[in-house]
C-alpha positions in Angstrom: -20.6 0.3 6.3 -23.0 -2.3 7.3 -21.3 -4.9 5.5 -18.1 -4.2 7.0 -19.7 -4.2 10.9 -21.4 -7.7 9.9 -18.4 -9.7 10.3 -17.1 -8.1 13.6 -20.5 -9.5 15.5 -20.7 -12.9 13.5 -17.9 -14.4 16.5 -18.6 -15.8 19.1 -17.9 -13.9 22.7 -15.2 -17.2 23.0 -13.5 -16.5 19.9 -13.2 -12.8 20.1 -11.7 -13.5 23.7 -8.9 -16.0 22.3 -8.2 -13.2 19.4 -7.5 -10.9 22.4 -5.4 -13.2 24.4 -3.8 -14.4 21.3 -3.1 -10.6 20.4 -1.2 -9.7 24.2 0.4 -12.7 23.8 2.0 -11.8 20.8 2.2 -8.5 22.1 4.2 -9.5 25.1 6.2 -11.9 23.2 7.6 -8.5 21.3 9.8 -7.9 24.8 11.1 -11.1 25.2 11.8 -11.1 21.7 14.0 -7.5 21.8 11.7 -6.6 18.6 10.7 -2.4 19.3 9.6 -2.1 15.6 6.9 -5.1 16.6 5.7 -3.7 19.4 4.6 -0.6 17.7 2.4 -2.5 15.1 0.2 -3.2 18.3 -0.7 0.4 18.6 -3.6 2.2 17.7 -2.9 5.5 16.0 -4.8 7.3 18.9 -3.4 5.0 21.9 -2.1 6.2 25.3 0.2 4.1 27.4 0.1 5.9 31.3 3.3 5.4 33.2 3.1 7.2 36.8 0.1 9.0 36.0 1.8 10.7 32.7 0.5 9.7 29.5 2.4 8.7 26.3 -0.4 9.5 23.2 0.6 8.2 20.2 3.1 5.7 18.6 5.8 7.4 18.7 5.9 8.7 21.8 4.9 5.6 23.3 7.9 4.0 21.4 9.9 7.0 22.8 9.2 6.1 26.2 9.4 2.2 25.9 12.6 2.1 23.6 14.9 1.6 26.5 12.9 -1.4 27.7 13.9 -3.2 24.5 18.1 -2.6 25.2 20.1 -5.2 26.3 20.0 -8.9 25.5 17.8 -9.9 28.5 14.2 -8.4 29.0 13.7 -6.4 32.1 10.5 -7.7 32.4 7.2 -9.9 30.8 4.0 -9.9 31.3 1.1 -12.4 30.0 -2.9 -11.6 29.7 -4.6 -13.6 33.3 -8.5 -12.2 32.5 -9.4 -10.9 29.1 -13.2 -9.8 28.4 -14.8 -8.3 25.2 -18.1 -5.9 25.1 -20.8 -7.5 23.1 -20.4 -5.4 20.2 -17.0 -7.4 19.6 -15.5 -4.0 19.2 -13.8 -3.5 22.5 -11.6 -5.5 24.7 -9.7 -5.6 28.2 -6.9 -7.5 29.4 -5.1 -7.9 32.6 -2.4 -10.0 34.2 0.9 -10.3 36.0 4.2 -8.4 35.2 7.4 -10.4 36.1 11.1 -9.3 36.5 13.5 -11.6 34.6 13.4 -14.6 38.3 9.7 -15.0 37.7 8.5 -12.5 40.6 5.1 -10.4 39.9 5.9 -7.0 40.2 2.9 -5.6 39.0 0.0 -5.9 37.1 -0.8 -4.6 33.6 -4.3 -3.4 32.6 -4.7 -2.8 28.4 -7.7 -1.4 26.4 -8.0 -3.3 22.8 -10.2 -2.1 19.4 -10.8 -3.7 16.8 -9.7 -2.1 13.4 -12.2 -2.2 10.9 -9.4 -4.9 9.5 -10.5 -7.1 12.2 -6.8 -6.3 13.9 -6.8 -5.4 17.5 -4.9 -2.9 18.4 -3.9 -1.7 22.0 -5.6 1.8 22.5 -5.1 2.4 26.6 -2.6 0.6 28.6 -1.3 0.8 32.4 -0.2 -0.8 35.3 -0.1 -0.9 39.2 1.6 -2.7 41.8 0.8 -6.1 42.9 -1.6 -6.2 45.6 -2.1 -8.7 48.2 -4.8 -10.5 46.5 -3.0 -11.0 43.4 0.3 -12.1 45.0 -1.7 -14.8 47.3 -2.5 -16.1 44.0 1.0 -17.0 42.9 
């Protein structure tokens, strides 16, 4: 076990922050993309997505609830990570950021929980969103 943890705290706090902002962006890109069977491979086994203060645990019923997102030629919406931070351990990650409608306008802002797999994947484990709030539309 020890020589499978090694590796997870041999990164820097830098790197393991790009491998998170690389891993939403990728993540994200799944929407625009239209690719529902991509967006699962993101999820942990054990994740929850919250939408309205109901939770989706699971793959498939987070796939269940997001499948009618990915209809249509044209994404409904996209989102991209702003602030991403890791724990020291290297095991744990958040990111946040805007979430645009198709014109460009922040509708909201997503918040996401990411592990890393003992593979050295991350994987989305808790995700949800809010509104905009004034601070973060002053920012646009």
């Amino acid at each position: 076990m020890t020589v499978l943890a090694a590796p997870l705290f041999a990164q820097s706090s830098a790197a393991l922050k790009e491998q998170v902002r690389w891993a939403e962006t990728a993540f994200a890109k799944t929407m625009a993309d239209r690719d529902l069977t991509a967006f699962t491979k993101f999820l942990a086994q054990d994740a929850i997505f919250m939408a309205n203060g109901v939770p989706a645990r699971g793959p498939q019923a987070i796939t269940a609830r997001w499948k009618g997102f990915f209809e249509g030629t044209q994404a409904p919406f996209s989102w991209g990570p702003e602030f991403v931070e890791v724990l020291d351990s290297g095991t744990l990650a958040t990111s946040s950021g805007p979430v645009r409608d198709p014109s460009g306008k922040r509708v909201g802002t997503f918040n996401s929980v990411w592990r890393r797999e003992s593979t050295g994947e991350w994987k989305i484990v808790l995700d949800g969103g809010c509104p905009p709030c004034p601070t973060c539309d002053a920012k646009q």
